[in-house]
MARMI-710162 format. One record per residue: x, y, z of N, C-alpha, C in turn; residue in one letter. Coordinates in steps of 0.02 Angstrom, whole numbers, plus 50000, padded with zeros to 5 digits. Each point is the difference from the previous one (the first is absolute). Example, Ala and Ser with C-alpha at 12.3 -4.5 7.8 and 13.67 -1.06 7.14 Angstrom:
NODE    n.xx    n.yy    n.zz   ca.xx   ca.yy   ca.zz    c.xx    c.yy    c.zz   res
NODE   50660   49716   50390   49955   50059   50000   50045   50060   50000     A
NODE   49982   50053   49964   50042   50059   50003   49961   50055   50037     S
//
This chain:
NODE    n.xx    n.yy    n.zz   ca.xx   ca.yy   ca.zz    c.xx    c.yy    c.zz   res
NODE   48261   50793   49845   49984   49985   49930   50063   49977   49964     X
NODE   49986   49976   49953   50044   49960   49970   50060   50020   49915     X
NODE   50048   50001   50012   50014   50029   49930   49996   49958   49944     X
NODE   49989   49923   50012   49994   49966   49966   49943   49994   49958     X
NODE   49990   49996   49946   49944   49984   49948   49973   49943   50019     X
NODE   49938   49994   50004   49955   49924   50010   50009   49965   49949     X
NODE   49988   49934   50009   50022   49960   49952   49964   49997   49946     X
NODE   49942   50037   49992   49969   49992   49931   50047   50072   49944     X
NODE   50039   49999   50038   50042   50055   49975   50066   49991   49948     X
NODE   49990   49996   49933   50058   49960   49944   50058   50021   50005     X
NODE   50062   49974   49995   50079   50026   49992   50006   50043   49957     X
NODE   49952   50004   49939   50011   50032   49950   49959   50031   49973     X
NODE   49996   50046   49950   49936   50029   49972   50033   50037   49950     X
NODE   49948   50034   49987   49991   50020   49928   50015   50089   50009     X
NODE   50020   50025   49964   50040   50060   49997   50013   50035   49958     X
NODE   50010   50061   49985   50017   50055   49940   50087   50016   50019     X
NODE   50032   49989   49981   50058   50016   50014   50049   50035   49947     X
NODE   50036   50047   50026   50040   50044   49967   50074   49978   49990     X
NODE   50035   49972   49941   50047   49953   49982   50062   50081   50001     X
NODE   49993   50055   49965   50063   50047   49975   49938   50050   49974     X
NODE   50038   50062   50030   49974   50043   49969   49993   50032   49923     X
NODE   49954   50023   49983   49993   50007   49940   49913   49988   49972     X
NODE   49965   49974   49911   49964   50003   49965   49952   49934   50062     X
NODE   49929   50009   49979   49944   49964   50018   50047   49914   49991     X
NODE   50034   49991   49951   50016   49921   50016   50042   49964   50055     X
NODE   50020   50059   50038   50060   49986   50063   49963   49985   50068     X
NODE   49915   49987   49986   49967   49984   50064   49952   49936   49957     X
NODE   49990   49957   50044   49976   49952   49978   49967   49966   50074     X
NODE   49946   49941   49963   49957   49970   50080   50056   49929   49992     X
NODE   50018   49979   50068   50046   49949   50038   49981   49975   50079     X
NODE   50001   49938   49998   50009   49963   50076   50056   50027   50031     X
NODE   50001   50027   50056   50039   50032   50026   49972   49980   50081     X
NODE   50043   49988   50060   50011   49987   50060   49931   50026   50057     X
NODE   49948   49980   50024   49965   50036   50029   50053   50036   50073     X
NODE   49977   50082   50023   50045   50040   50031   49976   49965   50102     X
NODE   50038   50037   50033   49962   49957   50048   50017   50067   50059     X
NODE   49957   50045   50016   50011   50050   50030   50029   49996   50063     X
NODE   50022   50049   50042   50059   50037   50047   49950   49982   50084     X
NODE   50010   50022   50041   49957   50025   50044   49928   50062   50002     X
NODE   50026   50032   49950   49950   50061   50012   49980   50012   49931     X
NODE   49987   49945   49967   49976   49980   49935   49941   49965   49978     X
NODE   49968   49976   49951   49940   49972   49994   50012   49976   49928     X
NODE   49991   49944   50007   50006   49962   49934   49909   49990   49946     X
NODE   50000   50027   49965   49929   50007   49947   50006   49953   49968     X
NODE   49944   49969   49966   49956   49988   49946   49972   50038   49972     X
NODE   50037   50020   49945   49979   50060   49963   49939   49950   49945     X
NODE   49953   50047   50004   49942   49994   49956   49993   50059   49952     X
NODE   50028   50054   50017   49989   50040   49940   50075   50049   50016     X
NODE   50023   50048   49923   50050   50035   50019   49991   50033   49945     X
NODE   50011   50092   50001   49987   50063   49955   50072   50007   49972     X
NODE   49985   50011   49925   50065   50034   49977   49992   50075   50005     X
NODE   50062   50003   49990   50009   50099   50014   50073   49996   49948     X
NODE   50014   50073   49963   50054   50014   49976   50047   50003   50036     X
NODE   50020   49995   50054   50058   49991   50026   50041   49939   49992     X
NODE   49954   49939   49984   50007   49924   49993   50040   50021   49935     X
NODE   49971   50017   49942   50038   49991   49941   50080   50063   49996     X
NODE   49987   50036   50050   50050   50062   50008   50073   49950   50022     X
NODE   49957   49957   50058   50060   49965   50043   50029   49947   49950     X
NODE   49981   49960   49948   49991   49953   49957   50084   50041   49966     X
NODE   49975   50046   49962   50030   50046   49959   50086   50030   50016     X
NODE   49976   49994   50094   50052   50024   50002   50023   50078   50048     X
NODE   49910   50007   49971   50015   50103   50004   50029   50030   50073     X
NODE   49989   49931   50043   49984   50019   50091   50082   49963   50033     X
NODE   50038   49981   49970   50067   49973   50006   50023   50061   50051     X
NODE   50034   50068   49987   49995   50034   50042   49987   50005   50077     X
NODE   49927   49974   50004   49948   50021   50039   50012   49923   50075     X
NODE   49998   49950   49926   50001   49936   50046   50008   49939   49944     X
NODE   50059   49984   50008   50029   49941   49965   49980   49934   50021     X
NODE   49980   49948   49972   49974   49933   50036   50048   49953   49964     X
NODE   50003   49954   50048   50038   49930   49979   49952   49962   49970     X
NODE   50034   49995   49930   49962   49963   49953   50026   49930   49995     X
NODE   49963   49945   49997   49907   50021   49979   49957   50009   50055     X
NODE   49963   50044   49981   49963   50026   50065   49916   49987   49976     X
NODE   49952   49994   50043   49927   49994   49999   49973   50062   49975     X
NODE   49975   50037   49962   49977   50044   50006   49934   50016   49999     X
NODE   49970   50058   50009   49923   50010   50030   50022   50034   50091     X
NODE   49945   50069   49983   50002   50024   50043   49959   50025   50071     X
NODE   49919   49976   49968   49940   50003   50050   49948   49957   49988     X
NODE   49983   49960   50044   49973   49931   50007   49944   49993   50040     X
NODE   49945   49958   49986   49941   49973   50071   49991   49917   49994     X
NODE   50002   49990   50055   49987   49927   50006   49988   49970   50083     X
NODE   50027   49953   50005   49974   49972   50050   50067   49977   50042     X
NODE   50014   50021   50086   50046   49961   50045   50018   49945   50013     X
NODE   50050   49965   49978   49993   49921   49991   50078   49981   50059     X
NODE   50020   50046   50023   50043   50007   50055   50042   50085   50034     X
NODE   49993   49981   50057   50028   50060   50028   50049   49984   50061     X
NODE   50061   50058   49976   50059   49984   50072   49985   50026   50067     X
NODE   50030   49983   50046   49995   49981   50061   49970   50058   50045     X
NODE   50026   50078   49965   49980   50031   50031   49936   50064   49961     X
NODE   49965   49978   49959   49949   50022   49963   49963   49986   50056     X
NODE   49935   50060   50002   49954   50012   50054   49950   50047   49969     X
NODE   50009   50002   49940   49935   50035   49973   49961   49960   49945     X
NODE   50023   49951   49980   49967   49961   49963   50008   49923   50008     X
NODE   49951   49961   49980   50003   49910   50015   49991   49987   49926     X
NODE   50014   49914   50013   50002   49958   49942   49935   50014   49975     X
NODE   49982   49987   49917   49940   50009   49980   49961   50061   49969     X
NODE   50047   50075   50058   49968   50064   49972   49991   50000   49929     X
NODE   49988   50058   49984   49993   50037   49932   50014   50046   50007     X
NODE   50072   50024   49976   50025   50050   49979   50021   50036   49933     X
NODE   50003   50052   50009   50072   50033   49925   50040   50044   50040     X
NODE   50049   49999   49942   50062   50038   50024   50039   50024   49955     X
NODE   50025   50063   49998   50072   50008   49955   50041   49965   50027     X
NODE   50052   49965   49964   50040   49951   50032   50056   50078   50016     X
NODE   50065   49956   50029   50047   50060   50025   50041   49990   49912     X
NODE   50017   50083   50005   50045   50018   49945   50062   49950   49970     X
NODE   50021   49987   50047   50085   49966   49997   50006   49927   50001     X
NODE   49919   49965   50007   50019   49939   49962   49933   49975   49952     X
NODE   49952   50044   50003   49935   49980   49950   49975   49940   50004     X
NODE   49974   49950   49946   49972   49944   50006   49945   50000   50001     X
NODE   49950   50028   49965   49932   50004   50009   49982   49959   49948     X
NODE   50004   49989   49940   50017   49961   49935   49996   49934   50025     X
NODE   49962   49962   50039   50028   49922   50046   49928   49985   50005     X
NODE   50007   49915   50010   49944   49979   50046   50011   50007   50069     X
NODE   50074   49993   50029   50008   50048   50074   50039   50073   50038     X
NODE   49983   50027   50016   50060   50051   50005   50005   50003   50053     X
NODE   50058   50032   50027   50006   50045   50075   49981   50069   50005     X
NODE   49964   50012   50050   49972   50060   50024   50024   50023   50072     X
NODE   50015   50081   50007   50025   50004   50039   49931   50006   50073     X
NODE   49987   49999   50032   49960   50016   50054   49955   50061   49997     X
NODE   50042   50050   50014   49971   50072   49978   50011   50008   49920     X
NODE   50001   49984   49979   49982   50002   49917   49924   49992   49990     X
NODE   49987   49962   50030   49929   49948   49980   49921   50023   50046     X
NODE   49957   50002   49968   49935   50010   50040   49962   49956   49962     X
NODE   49920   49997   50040   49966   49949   49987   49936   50031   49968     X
NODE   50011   49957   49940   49930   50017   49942   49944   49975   50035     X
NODE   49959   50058   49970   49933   50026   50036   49948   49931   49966     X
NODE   49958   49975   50019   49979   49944   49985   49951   50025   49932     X
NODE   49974   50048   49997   49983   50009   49937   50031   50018   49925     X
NODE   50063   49973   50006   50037   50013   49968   50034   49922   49970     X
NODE   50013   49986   49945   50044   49941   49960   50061   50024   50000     X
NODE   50023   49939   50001   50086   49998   49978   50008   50047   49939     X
NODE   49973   49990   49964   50039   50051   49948   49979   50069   50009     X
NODE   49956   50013   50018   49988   50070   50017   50061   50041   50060     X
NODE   49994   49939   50055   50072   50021   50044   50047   50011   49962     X
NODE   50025   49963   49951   50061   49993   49979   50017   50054   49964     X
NODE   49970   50036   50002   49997   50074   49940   50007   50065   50039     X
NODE   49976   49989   50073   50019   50052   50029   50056   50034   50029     X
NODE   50040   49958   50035   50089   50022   50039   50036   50058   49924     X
NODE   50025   49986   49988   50047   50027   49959   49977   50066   49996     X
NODE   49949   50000   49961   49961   50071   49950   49984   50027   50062     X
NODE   49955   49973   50039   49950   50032   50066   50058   50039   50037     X
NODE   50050   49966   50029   50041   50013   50060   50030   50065   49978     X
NODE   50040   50003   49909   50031   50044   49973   49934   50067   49998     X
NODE   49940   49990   49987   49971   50057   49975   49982   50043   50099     X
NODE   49977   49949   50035   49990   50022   50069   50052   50050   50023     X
NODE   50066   49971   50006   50043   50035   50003   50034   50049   49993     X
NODE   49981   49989   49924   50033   50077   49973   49942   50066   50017     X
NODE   49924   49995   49990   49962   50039   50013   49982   50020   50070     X
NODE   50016   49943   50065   49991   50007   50053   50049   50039   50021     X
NODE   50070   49950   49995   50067   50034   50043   50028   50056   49964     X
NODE   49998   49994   49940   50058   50044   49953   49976   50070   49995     X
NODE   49899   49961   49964   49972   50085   49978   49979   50024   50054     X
NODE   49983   49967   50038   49951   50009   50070   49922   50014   50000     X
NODE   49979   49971   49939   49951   50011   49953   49929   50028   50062     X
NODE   49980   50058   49991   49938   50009   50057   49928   50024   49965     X
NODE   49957   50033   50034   49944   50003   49960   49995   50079   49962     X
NODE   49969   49998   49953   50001   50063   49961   50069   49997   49950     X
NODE   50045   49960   50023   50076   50020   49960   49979   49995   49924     X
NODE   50045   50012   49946   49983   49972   49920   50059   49977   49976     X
NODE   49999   49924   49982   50049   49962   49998   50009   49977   49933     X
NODE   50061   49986   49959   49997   49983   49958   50028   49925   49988     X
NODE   49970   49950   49966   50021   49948   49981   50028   49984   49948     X
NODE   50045   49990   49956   50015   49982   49953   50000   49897   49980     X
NODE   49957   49993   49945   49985   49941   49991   49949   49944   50047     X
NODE   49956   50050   49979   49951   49976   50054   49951   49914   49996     X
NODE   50020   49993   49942   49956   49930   49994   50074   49934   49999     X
NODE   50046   50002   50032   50056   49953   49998   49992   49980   50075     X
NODE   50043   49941   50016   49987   49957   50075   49996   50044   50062     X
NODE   50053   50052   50004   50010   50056   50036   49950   50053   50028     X
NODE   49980   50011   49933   49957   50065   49992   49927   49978   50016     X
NODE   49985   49946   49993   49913   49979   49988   50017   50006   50100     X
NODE   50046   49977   50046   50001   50019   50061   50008   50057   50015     X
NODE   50036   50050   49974   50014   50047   50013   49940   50056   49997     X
NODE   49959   49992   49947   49945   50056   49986   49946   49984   50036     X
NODE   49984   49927   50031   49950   50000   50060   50036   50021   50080     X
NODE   50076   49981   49997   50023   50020   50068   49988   50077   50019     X
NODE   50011   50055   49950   49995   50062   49990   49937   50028   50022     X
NODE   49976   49971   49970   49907   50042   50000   49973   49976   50078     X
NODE   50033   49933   50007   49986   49960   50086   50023   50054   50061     X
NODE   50062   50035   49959   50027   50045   50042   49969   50078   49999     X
NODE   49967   49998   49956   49961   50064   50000   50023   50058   49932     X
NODE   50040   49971   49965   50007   50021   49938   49980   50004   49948     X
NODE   50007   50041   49959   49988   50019   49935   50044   49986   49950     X
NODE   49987   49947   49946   50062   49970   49978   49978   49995   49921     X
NODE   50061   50037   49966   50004   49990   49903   50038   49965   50014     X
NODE   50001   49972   49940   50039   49928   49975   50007   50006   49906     X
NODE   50055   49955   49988   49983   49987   49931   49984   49938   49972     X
NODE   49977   49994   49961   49992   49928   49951   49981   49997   49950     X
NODE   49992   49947   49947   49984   49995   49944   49920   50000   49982     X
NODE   49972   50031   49951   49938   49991   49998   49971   49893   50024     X
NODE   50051   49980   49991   49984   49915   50018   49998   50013   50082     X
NODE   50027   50033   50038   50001   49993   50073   49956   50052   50011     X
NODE   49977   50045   49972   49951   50051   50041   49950   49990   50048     X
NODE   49981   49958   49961   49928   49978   50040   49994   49959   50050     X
NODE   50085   49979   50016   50015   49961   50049   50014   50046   50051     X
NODE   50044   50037   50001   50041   50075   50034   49928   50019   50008     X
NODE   49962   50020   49981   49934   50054   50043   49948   49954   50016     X
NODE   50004   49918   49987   49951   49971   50058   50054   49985   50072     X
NODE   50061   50020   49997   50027   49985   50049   49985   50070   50058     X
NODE   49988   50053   49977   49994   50066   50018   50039   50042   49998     X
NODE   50042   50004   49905   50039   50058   49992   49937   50051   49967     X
NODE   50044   50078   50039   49945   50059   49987   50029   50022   49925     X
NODE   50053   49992   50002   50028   50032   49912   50039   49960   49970     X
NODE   49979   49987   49933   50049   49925   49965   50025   50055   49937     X
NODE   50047   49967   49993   50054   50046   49940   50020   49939   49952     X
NODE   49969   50013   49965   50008   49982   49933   50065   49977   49990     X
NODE   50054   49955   50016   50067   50013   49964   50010   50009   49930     X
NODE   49945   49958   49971   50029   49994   49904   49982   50059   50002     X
NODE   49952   50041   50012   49984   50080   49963   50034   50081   50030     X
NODE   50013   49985   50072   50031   50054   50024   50054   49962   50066     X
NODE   50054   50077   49994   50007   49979   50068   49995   50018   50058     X
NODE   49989   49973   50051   49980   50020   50071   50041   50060   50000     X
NODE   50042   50028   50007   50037   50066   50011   49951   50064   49985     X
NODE   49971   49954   49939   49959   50065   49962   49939   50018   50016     X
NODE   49977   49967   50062   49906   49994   50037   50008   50006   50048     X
NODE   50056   49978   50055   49999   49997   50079   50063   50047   50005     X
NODE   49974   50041   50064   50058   50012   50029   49979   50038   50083     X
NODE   50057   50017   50034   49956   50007   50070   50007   49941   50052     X
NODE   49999   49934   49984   50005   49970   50047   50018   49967   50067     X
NODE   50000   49989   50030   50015   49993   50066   50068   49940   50000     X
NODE   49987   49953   49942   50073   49945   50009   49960   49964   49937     X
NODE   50056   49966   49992   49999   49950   49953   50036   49926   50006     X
NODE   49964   49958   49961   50030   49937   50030   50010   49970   49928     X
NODE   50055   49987   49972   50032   49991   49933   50017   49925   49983     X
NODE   49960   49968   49963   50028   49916   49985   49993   49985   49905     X
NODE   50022   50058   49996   50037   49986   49923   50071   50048   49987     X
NODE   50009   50040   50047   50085   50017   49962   50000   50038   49962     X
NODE   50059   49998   49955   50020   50045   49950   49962   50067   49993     X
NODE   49962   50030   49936   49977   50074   50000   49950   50005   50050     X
NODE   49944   49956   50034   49957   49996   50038   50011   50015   50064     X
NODE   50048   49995   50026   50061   50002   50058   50001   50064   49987     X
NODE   50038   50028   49955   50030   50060   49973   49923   50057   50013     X
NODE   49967   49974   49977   49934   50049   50004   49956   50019   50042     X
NODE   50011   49943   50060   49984   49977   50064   50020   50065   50043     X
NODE   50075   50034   49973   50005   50053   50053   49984   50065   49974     X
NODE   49966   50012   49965   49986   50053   49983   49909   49998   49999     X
NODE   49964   49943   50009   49942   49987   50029   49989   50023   50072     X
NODE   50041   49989   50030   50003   50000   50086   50021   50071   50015     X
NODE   49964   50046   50060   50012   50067   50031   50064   49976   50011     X
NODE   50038   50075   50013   50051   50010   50045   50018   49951   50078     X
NODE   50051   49976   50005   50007   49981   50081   49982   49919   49992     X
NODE   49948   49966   49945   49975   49970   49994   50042   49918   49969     X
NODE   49973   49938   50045   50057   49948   49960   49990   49958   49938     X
NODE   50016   49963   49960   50014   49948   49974   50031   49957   50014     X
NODE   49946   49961   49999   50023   49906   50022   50023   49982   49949     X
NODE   50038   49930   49974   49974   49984   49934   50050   49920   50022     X
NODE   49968   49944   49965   50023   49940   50001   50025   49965   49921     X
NODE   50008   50069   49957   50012   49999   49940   50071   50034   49994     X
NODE   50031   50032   50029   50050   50035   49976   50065   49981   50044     X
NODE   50041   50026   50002   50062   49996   50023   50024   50017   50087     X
NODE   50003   49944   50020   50016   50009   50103   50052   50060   50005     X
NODE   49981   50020   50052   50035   50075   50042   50049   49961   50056     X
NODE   50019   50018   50020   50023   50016   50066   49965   49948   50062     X
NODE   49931   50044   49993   49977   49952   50048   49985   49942   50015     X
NODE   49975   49995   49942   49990   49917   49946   50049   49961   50043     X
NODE   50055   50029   50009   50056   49932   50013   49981   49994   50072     X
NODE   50008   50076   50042   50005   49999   50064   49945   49956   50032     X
NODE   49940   50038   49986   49938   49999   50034   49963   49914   49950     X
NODE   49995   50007   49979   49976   49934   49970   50012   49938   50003     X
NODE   50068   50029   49985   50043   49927   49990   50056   49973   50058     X
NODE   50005   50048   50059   50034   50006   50027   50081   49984   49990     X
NODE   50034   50049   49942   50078   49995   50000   50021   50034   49974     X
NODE   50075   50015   50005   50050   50049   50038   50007   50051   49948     X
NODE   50046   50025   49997   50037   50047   49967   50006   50000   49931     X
NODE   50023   49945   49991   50003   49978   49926   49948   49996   49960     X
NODE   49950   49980   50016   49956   49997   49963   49965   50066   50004     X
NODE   49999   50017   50043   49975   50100   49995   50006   50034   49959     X
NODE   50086   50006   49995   50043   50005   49963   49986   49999   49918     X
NODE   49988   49913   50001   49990   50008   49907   49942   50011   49991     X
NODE   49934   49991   50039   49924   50056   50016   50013   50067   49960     X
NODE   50040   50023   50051   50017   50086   50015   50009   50016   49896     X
NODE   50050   49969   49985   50036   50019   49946   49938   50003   49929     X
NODE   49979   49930   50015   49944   49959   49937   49923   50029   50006     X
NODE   49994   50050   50053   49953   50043   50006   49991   50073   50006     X
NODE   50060   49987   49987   50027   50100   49988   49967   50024   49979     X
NODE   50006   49998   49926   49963   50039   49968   49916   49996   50012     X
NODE   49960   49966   50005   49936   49982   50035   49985   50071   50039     X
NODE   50047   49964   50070   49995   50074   50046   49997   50066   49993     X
NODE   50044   49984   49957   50019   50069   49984   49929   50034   49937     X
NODE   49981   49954   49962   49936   50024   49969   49945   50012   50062     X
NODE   49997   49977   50050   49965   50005   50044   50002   50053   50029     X
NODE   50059   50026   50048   50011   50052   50020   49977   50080   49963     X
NODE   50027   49987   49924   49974   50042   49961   49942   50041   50015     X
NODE   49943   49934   50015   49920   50024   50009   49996   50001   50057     X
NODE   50040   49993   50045   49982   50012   50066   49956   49958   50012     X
NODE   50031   49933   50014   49954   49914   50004   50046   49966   50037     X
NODE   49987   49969   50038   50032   49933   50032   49994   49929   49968     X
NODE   50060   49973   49995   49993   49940   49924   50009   49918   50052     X
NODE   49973   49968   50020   50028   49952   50018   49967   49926   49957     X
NODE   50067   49952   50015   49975   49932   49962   49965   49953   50061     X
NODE   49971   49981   49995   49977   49923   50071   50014   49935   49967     X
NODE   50027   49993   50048   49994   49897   49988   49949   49989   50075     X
NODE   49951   49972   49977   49963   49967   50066   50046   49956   50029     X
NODE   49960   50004   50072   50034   49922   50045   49940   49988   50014     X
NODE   50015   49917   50015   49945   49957   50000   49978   50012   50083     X
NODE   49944   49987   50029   49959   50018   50063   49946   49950   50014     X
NODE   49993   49961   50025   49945   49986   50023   49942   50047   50024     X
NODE   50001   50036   50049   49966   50045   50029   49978   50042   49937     X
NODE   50018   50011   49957   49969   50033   49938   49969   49964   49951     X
NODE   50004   49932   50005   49957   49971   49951   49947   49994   50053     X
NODE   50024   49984   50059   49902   49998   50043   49972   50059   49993     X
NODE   50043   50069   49978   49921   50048   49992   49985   49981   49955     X
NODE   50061   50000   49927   49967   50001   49949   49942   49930   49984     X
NODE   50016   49947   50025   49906   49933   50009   49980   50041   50024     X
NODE   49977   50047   50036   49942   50025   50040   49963   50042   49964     X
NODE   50036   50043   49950   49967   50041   49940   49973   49955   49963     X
NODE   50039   49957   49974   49974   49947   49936   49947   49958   50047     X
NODE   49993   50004   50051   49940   49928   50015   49962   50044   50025     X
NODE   50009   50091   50010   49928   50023   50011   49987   50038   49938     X
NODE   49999   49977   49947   49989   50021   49944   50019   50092   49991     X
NODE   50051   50023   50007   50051   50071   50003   50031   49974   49942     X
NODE   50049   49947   49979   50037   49993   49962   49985   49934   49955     X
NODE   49998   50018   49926   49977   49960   49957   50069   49954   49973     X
NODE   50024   49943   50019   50050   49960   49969   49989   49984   49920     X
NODE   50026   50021   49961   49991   50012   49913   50071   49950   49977     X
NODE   49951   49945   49993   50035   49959   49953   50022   49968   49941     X
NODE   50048   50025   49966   49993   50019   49911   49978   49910   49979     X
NODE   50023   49943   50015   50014   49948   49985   50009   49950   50060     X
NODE   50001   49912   50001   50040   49943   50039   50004   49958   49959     X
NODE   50056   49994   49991   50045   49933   49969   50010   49942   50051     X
NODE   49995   49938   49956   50018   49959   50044   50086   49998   50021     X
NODE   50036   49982   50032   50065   50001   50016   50043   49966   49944     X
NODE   49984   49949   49964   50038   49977   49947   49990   50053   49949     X
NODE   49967   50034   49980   49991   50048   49966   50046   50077   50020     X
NODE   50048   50002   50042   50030   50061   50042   50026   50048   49925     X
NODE   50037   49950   49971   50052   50037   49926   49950   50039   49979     X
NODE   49914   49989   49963   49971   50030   49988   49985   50047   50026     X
NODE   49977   50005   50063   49986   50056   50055   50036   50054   50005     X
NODE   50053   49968   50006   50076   50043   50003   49993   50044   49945     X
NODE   50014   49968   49930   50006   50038   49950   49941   50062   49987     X
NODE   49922   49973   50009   49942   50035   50016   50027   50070   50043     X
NODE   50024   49980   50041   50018   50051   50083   50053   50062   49962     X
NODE   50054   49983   49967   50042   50029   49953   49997   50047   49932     X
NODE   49922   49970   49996   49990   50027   49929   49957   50076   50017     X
NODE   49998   49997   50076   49966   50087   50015   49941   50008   49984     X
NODE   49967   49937   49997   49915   50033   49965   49952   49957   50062     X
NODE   50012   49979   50058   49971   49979   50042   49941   50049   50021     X
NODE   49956   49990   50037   49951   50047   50027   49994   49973   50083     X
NODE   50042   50024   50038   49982   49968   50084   50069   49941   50006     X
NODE   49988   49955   50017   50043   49942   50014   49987   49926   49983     X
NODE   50069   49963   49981   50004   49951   49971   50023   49970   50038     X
NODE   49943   49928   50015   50028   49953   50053   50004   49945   49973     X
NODE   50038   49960   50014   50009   49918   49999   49972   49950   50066     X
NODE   49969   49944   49988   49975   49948   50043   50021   49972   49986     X
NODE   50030   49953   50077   50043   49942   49985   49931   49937   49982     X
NODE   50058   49910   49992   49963   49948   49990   49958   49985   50070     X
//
């Protein structure tokens, strides 16, 4: 197979690109170079691509730390579209498929009419399924699978808690749970309730009127995607012995090791910038950890297999067209989404 792009394939295209970090005006849409993948790569036609807060986190700046990019960089982080070339030694997919994928961390590009995908990044959308519906799943899906599969070890009978249950994350997370045999509170706004318990949460908590601290407690783990006091309350929800996930608060230790795979240093300033965390943790006799997903192929083919045997409901707040991204973006930012916000390209 060929690494070359077929010739109906343009030099150039159309793009979201990140000029300097900083405010919503430091990314802008630009003609920018079509990419032309490696050997063990696959070059897309992206037809659809999901925003997630990490996009505007990375925009901002917040993830410099974590992973610095040479600017100007493409940004966009999970994509579906179509194979329009593959290198030499790809053997799981041909020209033409239909896939999505989280793209890899360290160079993004989902924001494009083409991107690069890594091989095992990528699986193939279930035919009852549209581009934009794919395009909504990698990011949120892979992160919520993960943390409840590997982290909580989520099994049947357990009682799990969700925090923010009607956001991109959570609308996966509270069907992955119950899939697993759980019993799952959540919170949301009287505007998301009725979303959170057709998804199959057993207890919804009010945030404007109480707080979860003050109704649940007992539970088996918790899986945390808002942070601050919610985080904080998260461990005193959860029995003894018992963990917290959370993709809201501040990386540990492991974060660097296990996730991200690197060294010392970064452990290091983990260790320090999560001290106190831990140490509220320890208090209650809780295990505190942060996750950064990694991207998998093999985990987005279970997760199509839930969504195309109707197990998992893909909840999509909105689709913008792609010239429209600034809006989206800002929409995605402003915290009042319900599910996920996708963009379609031209």
């Amino acid at each position: 197979m060929s690494t070359t792009p077929s010739t109906t394939t343009p030099h150039s295209m159309l793009a979201f690109v990140l000029k300097a970090y900083g405010g919503a005006e430091q990314a802008c849409l630009e003609q920018v170079p079509v990419p032309v993948p490696n050997a063990r790569q696959l070059l897309i036609r992206v037809r659809a691509a999901g925003l997630n807060p990490v996009d505007f986190k990375i925009r901002r700046g917040d993830l410099k730390i974590v992973q610095r990019y040479q600017l100007p960089a493409v940004l966009g982080n999970e994509l579906a579209g179509e194979i329009v070339a593959c290198g030499d030694q790809v053997h799981r997919f041909h020209i033409g498929d239909r896939v999505f994928a989280r793209v890899a961390k360290e160079r993004m590009g989902a924001f494009a009419q083409f991107a690069i995908v890594e091989e095992d990044h990528a699986a193939v959308i279930p035919a009852s399924l549209d581009f934009a519906t794919a395009a909504a799943i990698p990011l949120a899906g892979l992160t919520a699978l993960q943390a409840l599969r590997d982290e909580l070890r989520v099994g049947k009978g357990q009682r799990i808690f969700i925090s923010g249950g009607a956001g991109g994350v959570g609308t996966f997370a509270i069907q992955i749970a119950k899939h697993l045999g759980a019993q799952v509170a959540t919170t949301a706004s009287p505007r998301g309730a009725a979303l959170v318990r057709q998804l199959g949460a057993d207890i919804v908590v009010d945030y404007t009127q109480e707080k979860p601290v003050s109704v649940l407690s007992g539970f088996d783990g918790a899986f945390d995607l808002l942070g601050g006091d919610t985080l904080e309350q998260a461990f005193s929800i959860v029995r003894l012995g018992a963990t917290v996930v959370t993709v809201a608060g501040i990386p540990e230790p492991q974060t660097a090791s296990k996730d991200l795979g690197r060294g010392l240093g970064l452990q290091a300033l983990f260790w320090f910038a999560s001290f106190s965390l831990r140490r509220r943790a320890r208090q209650h006799g809780v295990h505190y950890r942060y996750l950064f997903m990694h991207p998998s192929g093999a985990d987005l083919s279970e997760l199509a297999r839930l969504v195309d045997a109707g197990v998992i409901k893909v909840i999509v707040d909105s689709v913008h067209p792609f010239e429209s991204i600034i809006d989206a973006m800002a929409k995605l930012e402003s915290g009042h989404a319900k599910g996920k916000i996708v963009v379609t390209m031209p």
